[in-house]
Structures are given as C-alpha cells and as structure tokens.
PyMOL Python script that loads the backbone (N, CA, C, O; Angstrom):
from pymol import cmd

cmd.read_pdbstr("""\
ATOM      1  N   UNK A   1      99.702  45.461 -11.854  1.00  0.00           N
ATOM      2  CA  UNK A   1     100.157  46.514 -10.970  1.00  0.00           C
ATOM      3  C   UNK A   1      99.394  46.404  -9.659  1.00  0.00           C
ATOM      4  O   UNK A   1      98.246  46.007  -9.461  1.00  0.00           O
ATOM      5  N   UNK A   2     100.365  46.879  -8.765  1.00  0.00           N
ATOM      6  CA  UNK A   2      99.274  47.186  -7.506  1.00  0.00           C
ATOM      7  C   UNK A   2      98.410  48.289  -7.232  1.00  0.00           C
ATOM      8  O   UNK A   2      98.789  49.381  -7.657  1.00  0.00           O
ATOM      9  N   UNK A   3      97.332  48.235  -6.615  1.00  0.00           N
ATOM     10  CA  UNK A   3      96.629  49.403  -6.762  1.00  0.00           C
ATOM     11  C   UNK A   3      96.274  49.613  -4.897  1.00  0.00           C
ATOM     12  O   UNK A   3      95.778  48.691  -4.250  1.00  0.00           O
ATOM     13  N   UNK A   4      96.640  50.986  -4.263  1.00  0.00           N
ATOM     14  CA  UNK A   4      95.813  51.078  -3.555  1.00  0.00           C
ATOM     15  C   UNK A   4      94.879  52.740  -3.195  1.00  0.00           C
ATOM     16  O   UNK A   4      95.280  53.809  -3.657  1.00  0.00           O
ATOM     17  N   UNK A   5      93.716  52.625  -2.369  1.00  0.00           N
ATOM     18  CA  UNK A   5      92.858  53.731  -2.657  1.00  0.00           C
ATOM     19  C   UNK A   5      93.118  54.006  -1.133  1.00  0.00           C
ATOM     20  O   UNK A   5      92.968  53.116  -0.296  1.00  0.00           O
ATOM     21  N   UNK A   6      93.460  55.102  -0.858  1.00  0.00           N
ATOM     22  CA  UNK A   6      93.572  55.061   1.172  1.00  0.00           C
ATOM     23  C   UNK A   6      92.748  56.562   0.731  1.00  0.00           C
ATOM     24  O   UNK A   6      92.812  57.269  -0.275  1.00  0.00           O
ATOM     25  N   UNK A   7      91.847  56.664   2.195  1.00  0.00           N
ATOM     26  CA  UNK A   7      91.299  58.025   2.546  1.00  0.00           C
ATOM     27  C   UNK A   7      92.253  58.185   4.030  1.00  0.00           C
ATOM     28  O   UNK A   7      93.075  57.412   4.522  1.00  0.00           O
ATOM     29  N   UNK A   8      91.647  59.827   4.591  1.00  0.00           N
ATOM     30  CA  UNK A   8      92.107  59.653   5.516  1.00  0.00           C
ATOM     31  C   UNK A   8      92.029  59.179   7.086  1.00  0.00           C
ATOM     32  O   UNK A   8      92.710  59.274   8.108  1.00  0.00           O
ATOM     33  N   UNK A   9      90.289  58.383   6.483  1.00  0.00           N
ATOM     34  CA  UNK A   9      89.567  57.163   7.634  1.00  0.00           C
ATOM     35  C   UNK A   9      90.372  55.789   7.433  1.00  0.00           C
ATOM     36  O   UNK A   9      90.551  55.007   8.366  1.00  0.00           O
ATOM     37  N   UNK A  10      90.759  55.606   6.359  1.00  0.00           N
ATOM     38  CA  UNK A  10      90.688  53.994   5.950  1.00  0.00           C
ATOM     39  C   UNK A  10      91.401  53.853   4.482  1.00  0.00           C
ATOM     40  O   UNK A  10      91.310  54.746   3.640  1.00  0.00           O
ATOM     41  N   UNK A  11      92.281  52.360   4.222  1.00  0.00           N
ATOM     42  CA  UNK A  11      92.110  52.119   3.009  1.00  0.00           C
ATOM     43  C   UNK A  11      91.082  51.547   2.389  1.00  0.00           C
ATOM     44  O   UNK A  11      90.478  50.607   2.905  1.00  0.00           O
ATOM     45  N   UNK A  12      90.893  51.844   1.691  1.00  0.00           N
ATOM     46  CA  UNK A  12      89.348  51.544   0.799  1.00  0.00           C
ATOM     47  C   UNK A  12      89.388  50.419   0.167  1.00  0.00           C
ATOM     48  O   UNK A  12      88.567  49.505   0.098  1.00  0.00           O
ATOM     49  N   UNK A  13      90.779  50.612  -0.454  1.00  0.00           N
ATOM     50  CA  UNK A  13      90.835  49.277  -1.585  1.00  0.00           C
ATOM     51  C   UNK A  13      92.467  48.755  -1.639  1.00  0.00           C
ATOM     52  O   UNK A  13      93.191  49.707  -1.349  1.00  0.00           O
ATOM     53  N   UNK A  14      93.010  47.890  -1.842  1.00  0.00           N
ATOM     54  CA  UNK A  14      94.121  47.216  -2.019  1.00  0.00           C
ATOM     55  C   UNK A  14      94.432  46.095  -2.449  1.00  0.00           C
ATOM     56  O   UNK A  14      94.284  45.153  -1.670  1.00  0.00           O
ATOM     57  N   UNK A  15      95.056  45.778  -4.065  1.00  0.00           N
ATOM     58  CA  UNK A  15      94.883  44.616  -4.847  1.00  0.00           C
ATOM     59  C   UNK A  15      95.548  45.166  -6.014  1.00  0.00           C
ATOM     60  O   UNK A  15      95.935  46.311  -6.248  1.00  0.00           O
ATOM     61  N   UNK A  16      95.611  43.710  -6.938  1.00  0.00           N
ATOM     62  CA  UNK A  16      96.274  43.914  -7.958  1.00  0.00           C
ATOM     63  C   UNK A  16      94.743  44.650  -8.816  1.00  0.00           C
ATOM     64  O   UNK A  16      93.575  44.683  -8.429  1.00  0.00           O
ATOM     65  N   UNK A  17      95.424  45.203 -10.169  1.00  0.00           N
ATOM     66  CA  UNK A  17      94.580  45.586 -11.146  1.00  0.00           C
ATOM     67  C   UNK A  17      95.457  45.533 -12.920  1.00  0.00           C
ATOM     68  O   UNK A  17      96.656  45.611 -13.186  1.00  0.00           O
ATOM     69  N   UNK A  18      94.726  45.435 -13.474  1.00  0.00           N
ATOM     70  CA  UNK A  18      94.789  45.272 -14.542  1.00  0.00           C
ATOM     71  C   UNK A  18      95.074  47.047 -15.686  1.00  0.00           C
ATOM     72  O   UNK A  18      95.785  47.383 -16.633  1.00  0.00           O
ATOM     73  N   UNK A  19      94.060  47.657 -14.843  1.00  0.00           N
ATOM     74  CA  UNK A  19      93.984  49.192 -15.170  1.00  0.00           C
ATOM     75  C   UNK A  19      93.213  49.707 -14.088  1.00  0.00           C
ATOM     76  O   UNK A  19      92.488  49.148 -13.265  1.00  0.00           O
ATOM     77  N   UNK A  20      93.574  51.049 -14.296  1.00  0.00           N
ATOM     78  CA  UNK A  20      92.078  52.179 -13.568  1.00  0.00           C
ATOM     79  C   UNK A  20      92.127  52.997 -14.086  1.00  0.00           C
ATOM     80  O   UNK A  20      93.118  53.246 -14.772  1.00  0.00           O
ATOM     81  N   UNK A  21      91.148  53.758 -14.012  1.00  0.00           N
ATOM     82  CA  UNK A  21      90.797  55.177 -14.967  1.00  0.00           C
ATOM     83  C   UNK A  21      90.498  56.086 -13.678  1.00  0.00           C
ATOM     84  O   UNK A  21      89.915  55.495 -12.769  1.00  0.00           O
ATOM     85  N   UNK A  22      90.757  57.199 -13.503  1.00  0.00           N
ATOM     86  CA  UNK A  22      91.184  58.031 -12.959  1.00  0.00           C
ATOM     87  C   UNK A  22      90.338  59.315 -13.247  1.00  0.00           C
ATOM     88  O   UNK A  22      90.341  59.605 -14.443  1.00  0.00           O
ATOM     89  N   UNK A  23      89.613  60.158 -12.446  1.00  0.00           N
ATOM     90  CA  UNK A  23      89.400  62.055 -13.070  1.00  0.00           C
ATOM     91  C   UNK A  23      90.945  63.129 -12.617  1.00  0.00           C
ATOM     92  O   UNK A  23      91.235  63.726 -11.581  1.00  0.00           O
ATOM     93  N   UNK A  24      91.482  63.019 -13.625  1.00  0.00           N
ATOM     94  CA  UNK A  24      92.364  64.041 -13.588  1.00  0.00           C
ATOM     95  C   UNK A  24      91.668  65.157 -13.554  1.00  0.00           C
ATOM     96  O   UNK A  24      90.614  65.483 -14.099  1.00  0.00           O
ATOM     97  N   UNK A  25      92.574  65.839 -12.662  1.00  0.00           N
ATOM     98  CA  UNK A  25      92.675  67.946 -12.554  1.00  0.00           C
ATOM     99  C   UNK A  25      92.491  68.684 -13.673  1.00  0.00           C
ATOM    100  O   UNK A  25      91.601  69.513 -13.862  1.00  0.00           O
ATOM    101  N   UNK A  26      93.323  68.370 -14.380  1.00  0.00           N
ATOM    102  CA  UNK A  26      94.008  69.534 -15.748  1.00  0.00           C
ATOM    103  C   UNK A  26      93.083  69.434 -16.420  1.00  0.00           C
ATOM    104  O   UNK A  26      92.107  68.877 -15.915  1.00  0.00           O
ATOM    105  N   UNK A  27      92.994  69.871 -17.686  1.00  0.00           N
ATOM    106  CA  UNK A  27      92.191  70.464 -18.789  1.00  0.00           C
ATOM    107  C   UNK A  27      91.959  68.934 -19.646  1.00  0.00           C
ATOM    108  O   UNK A  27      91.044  68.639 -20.416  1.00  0.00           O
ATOM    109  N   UNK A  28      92.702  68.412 -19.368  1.00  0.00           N
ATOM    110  CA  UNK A  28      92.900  67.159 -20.320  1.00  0.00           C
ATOM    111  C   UNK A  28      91.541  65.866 -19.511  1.00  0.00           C
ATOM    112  O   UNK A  28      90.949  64.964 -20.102  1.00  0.00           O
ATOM    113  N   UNK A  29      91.448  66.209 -18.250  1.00  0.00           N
ATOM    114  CA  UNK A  29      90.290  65.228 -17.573  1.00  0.00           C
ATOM    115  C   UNK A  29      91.006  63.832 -17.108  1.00  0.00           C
ATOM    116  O   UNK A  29      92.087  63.573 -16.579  1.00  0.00           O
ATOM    117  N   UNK A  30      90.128  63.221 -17.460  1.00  0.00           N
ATOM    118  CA  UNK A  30      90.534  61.474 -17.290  1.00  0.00           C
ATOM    119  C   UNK A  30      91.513  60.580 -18.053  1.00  0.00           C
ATOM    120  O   UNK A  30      91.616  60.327 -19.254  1.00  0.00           O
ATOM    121  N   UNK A  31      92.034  60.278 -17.236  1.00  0.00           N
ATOM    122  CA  UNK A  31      92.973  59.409 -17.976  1.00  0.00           C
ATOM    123  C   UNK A  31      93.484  58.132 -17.278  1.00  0.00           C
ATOM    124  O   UNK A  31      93.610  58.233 -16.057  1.00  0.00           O
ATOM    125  N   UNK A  32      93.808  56.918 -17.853  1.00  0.00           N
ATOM    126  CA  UNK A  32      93.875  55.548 -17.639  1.00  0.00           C
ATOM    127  C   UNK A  32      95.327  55.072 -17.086  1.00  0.00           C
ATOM    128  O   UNK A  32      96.272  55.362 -17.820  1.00  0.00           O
ATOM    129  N   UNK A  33      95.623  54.375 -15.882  1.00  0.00           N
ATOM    130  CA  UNK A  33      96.928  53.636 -15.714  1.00  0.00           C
ATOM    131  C   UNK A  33      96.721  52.589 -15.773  1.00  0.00           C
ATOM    132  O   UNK A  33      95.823  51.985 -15.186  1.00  0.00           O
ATOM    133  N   UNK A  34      98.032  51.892 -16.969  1.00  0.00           N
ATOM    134  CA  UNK A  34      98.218  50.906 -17.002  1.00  0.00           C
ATOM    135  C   UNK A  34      99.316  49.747 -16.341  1.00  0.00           C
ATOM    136  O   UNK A  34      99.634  50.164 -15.227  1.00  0.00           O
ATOM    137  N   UNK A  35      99.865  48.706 -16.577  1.00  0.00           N
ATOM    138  CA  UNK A  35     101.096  48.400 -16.482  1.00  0.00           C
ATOM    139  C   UNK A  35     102.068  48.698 -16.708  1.00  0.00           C
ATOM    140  O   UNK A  35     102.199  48.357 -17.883  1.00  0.00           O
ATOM    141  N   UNK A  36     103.057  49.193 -16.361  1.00  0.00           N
ATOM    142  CA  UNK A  36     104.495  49.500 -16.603  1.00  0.00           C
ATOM    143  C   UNK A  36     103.943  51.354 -17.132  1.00  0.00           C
ATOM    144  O   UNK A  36     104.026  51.677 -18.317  1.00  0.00           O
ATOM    145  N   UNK A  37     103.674  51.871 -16.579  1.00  0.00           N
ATOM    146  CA  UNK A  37     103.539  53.345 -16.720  1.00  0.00           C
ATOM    147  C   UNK A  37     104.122  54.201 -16.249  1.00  0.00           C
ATOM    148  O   UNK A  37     104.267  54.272 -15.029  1.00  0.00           O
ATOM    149  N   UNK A  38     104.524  54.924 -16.933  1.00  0.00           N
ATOM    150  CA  UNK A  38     105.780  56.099 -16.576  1.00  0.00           C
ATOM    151  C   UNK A  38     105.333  56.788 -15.488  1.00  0.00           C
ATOM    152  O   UNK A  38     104.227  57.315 -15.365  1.00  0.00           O
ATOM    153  N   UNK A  39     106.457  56.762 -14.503  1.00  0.00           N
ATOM    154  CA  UNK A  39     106.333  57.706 -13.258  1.00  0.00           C
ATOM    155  C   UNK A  39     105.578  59.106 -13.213  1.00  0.00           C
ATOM    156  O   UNK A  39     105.872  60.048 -13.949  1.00  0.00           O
ATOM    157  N   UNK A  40     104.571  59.125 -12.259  1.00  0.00           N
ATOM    158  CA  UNK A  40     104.011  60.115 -12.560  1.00  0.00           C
ATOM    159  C   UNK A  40     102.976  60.706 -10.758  1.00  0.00           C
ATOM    160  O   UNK A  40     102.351  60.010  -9.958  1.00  0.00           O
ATOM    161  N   UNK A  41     103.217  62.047 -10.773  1.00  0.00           N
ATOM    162  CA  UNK A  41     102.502  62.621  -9.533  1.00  0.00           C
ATOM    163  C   UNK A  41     101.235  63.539 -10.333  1.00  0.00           C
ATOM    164  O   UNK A  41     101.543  64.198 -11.325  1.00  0.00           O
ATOM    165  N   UNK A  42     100.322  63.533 -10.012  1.00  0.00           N
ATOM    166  CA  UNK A  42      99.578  64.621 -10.745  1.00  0.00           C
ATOM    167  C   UNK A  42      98.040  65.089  -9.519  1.00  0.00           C
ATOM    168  O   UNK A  42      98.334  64.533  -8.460  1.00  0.00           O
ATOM    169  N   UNK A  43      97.074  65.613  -9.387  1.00  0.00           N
ATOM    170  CA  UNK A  43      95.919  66.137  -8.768  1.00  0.00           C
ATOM    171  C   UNK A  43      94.775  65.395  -9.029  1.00  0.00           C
ATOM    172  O   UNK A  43      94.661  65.192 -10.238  1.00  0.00           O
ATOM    173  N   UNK A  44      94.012  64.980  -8.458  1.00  0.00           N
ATOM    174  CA  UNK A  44      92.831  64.531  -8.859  1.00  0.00           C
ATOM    175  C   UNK A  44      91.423  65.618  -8.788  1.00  0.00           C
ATOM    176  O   UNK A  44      91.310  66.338  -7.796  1.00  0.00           O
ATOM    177  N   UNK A  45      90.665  65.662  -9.597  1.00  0.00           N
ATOM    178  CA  UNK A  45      89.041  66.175  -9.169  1.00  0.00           C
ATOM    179  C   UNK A  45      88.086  65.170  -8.988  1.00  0.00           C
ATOM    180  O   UNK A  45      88.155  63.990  -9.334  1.00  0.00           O
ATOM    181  N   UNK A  46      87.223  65.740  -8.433  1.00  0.00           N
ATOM    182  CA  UNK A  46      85.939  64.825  -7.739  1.00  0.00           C
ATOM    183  C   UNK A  46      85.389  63.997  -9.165  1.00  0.00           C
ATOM    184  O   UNK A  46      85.621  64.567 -10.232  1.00  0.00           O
ATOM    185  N   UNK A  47      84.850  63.004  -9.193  1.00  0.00           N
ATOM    186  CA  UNK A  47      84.867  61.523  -9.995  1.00  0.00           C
ATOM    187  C   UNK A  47      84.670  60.599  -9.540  1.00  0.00           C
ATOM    188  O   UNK A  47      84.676  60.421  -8.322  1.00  0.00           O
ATOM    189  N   UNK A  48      84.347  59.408 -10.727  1.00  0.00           N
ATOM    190  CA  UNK A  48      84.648  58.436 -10.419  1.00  0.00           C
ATOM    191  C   UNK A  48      86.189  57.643 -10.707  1.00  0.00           C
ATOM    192  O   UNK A  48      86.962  58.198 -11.488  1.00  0.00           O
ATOM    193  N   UNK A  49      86.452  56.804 -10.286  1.00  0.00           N
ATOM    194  CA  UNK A  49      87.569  56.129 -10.294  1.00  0.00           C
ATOM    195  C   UNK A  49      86.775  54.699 -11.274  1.00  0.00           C
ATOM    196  O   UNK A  49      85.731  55.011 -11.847  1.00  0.00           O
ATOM    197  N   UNK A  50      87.109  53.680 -11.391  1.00  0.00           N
ATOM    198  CA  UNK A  50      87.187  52.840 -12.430  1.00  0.00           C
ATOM    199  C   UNK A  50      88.275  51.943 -12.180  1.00  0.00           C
ATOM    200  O   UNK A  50      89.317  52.591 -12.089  1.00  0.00           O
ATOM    201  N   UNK A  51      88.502  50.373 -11.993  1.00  0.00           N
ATOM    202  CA  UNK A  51      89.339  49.638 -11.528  1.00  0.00           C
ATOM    203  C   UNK A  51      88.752  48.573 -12.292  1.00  0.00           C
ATOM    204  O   UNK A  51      87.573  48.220 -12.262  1.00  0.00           O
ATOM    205  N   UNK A  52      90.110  47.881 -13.290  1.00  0.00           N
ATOM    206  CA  UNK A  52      89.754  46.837 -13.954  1.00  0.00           C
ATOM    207  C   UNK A  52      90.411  45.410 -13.590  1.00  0.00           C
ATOM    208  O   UNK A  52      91.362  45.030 -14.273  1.00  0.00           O
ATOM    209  N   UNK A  53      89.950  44.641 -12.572  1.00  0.00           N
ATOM    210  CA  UNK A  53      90.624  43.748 -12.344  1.00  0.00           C
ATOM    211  C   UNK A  53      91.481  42.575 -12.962  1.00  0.00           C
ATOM    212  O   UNK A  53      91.449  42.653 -14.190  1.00  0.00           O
ATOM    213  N   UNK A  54      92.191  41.580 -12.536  1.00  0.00           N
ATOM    214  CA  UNK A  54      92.535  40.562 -13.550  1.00  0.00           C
ATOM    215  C   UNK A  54      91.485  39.815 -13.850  1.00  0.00           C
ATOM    216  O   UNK A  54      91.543  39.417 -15.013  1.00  0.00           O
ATOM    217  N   UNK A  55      90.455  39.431 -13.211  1.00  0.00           N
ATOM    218  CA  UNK A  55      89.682  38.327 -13.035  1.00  0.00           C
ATOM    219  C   UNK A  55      88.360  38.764 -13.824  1.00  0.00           C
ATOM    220  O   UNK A  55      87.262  38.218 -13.725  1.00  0.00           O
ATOM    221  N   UNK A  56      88.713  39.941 -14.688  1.00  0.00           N
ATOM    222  CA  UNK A  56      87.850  40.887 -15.529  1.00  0.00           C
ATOM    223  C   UNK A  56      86.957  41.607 -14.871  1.00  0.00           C
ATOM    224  O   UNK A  56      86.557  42.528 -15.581  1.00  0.00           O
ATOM    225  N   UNK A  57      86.330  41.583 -13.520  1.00  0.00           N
ATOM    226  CA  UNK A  57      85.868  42.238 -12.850  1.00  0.00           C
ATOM    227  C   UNK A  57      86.004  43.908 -12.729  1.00  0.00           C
ATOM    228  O   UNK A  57      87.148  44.339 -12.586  1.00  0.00           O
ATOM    229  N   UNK A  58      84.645  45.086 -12.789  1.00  0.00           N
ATOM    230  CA  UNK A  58      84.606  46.041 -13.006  1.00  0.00           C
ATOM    231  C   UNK A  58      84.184  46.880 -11.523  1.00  0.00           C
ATOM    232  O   UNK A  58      83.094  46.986 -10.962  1.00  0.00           O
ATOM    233  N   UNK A  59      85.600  47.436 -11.150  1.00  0.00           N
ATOM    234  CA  UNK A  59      84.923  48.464  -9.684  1.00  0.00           C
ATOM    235  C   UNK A  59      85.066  49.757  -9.324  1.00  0.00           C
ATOM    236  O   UNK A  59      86.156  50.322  -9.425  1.00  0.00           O
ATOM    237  N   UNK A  60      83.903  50.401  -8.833  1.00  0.00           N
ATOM    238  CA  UNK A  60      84.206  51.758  -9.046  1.00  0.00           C
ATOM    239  C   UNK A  60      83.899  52.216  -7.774  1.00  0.00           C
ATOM    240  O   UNK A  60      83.043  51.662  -7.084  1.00  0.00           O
ATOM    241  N   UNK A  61      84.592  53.277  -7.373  1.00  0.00           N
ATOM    242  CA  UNK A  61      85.002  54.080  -6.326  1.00  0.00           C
ATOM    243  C   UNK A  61      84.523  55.893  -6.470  1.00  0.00           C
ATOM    244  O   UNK A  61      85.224  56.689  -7.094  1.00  0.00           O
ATOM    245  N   UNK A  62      83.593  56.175  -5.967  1.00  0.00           N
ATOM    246  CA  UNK A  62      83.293  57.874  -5.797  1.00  0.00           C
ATOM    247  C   UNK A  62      84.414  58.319  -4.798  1.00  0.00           C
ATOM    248  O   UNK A  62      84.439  57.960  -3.621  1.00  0.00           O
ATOM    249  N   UNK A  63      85.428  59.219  -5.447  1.00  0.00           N
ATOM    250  CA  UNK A  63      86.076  60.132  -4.756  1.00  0.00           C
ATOM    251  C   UNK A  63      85.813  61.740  -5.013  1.00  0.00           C
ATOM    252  O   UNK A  63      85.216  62.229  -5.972  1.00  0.00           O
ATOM    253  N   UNK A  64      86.569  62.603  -3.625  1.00  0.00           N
ATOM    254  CA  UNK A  64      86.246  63.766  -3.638  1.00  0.00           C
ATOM    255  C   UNK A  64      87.166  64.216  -4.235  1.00  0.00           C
ATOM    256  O   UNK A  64      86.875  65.377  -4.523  1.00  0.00           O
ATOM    257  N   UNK A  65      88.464  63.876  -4.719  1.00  0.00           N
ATOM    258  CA  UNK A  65      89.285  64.774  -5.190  1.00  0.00           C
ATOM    259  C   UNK A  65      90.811  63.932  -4.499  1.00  0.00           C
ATOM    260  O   UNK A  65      90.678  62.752  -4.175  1.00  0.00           O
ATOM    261  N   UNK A  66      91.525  64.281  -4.404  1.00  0.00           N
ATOM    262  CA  UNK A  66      93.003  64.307  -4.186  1.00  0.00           C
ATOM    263  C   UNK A  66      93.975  63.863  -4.789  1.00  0.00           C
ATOM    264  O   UNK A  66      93.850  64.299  -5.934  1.00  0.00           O
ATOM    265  N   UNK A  67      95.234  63.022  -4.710  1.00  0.00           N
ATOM    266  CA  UNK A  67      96.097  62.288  -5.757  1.00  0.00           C
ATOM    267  C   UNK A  67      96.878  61.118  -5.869  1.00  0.00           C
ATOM    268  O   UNK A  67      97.079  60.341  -4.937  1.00  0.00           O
ATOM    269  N   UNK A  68      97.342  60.991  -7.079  1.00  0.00           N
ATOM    270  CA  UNK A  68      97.608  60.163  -7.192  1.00  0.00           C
ATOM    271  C   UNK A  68      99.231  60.037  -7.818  1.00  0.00           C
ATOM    272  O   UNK A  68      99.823  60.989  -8.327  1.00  0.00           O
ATOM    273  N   UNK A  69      99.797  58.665  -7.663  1.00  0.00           N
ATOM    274  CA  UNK A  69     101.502  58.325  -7.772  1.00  0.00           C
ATOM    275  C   UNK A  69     101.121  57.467  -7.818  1.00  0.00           C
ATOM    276  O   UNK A  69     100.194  56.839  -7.306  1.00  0.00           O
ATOM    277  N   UNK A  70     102.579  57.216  -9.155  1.00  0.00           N
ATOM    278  CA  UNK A  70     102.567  55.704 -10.011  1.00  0.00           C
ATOM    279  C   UNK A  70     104.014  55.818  -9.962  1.00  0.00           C
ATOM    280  O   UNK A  70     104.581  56.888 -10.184  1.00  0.00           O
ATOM    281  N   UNK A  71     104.666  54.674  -9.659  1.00  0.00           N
ATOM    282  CA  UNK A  71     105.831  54.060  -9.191  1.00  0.00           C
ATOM    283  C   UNK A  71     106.338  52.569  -9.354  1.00  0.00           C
ATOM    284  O   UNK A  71     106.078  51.811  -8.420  1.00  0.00           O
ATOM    285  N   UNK A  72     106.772  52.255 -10.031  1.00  0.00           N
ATOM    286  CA  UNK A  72     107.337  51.342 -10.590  1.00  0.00           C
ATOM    287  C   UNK A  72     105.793  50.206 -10.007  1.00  0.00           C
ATOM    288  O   UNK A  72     105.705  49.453  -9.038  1.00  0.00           O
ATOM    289  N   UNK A  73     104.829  50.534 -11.054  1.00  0.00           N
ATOM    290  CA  UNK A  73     103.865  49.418 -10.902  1.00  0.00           C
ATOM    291  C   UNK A  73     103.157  48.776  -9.573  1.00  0.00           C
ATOM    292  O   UNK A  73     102.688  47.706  -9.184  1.00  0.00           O
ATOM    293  N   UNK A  74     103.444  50.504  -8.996  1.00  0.00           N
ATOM    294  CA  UNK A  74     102.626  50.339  -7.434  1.00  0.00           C
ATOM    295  C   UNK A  74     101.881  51.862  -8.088  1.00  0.00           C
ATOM    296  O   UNK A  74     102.331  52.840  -8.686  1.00  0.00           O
ATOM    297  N   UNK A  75     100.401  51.404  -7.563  1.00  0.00           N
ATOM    298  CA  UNK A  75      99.512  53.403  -7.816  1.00  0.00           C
ATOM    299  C   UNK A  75      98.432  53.466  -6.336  1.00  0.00           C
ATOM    300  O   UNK A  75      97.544  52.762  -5.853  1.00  0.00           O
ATOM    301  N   UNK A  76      99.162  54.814  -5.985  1.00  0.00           N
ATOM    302  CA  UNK A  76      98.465  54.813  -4.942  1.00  0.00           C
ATOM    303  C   UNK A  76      97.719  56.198  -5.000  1.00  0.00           C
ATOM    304  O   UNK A  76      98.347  57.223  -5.265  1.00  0.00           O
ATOM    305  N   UNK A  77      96.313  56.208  -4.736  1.00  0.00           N
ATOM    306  CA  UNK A  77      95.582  57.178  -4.854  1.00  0.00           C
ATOM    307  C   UNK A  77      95.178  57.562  -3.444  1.00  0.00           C
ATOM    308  O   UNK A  77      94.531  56.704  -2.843  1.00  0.00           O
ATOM    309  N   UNK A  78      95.460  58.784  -2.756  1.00  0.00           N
ATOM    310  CA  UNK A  78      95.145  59.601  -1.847  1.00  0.00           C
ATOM    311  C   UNK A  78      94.214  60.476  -2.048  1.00  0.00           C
ATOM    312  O   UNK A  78      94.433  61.616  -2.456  1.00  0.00           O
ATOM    313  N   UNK A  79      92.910  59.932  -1.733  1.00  0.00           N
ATOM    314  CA  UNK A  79      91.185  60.311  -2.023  1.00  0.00           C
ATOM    315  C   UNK A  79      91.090  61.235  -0.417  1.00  0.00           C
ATOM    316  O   UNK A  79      91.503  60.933   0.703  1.00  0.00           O
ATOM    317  N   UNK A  80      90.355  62.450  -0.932  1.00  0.00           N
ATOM    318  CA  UNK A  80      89.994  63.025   0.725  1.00  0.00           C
ATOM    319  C   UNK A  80      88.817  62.259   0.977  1.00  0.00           C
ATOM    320  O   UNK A  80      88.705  62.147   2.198  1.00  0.00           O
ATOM    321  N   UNK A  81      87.765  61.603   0.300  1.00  0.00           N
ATOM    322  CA  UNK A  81      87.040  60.576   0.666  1.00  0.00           C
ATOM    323  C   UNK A  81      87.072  60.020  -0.320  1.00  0.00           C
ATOM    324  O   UNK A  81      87.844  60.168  -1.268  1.00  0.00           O
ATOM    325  N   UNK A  82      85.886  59.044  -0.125  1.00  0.00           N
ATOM    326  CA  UNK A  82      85.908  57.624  -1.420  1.00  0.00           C
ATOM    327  C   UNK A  82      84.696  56.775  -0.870  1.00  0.00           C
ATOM    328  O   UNK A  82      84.549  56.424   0.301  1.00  0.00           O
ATOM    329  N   UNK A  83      83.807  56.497  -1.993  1.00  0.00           N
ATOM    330  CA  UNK A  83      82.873  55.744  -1.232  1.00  0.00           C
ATOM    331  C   UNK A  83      82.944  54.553  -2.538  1.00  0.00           C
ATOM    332  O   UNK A  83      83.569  54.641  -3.595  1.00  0.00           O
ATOM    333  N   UNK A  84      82.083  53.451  -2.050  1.00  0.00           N
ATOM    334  CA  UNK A  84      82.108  52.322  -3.526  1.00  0.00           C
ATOM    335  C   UNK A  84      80.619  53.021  -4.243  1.00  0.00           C
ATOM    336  O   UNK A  84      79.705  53.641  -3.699  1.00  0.00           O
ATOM    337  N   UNK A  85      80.817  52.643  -5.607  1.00  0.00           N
ATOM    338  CA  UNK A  85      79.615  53.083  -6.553  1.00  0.00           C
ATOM    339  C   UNK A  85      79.201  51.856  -6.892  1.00  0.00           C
ATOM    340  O   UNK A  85      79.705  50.783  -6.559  1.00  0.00           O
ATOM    341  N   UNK A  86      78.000  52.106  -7.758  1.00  0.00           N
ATOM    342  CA  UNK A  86      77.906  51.423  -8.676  1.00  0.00           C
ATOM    343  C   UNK A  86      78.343  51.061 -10.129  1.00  0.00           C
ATOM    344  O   UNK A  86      77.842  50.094 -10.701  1.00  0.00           O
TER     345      UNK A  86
END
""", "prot")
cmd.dss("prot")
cmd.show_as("cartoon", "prot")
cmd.util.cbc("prot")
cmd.orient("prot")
C-alpha cells in the first residue's frame, strides 16, 4: 500500500508500506492497516504511529492527533504535527 503522513508544514513521509499501526480516537485505541483494507475515515489521538516497511524496516512518527483515510490501498494520515521518533 501507499502510505503518506502530510502535516500542515510538510509531508513527512511518502512510500510504500507493508503495515502501520495507528492511535485511534475511540474506546477501542490502536489499530493496524494493512493491504487491501476496507475503506475507512476515522480520528486520530496523540501517539505514536508505527510504519512497517517492505524492506522490513521499522519507522515511527510522533503525531498530535488528526486523521486518517484508507482508499483502495492508498492511507493518508493528516497529523496536526508529526515529528520522527525513535
């Protein structure tokens, strides 16, 4: 899938991924997109993000909150910021 992370300085990140894990809003918390994943709009809370590349590589992203859309194997996360973690 494609993945990209845009704030509203900059995109942060843009590339394929394998997965990412996500801090959901709701009561339910975090949860993972994969390949071929059902359409979906939902809220983010402040977290980390989690990006599993093809090349097995592990990257993570501090965001403040905002959201995210998954669309036919494009996910684009709209972070009010985002910094890289460790």
């Amino acid at each position: 899938m494609f993945l990209e992370i845009i704030t509203p300085d900059d995109k942060v990140f843009a590339g394929q991924a394998i997965g990412v894990l996500v801090p959901g809003s709701d009561a339910k918390g975090a949860f993972e997109v994969l390949d071929n994943h059902a359409a979906l709009v939902s809220s983010l809370q402040e977290g980390k993000v989690k990006i599993r590349t093809q090349d097995g590589k592990e990257i993570f992203y501090v965001i403040s909150g905002g959201v995210i859309e998954i669309l036919n194997n494009h996910v684009i996360i709209l972070a009010e910021s985002s910094k890289l973690a460790n």
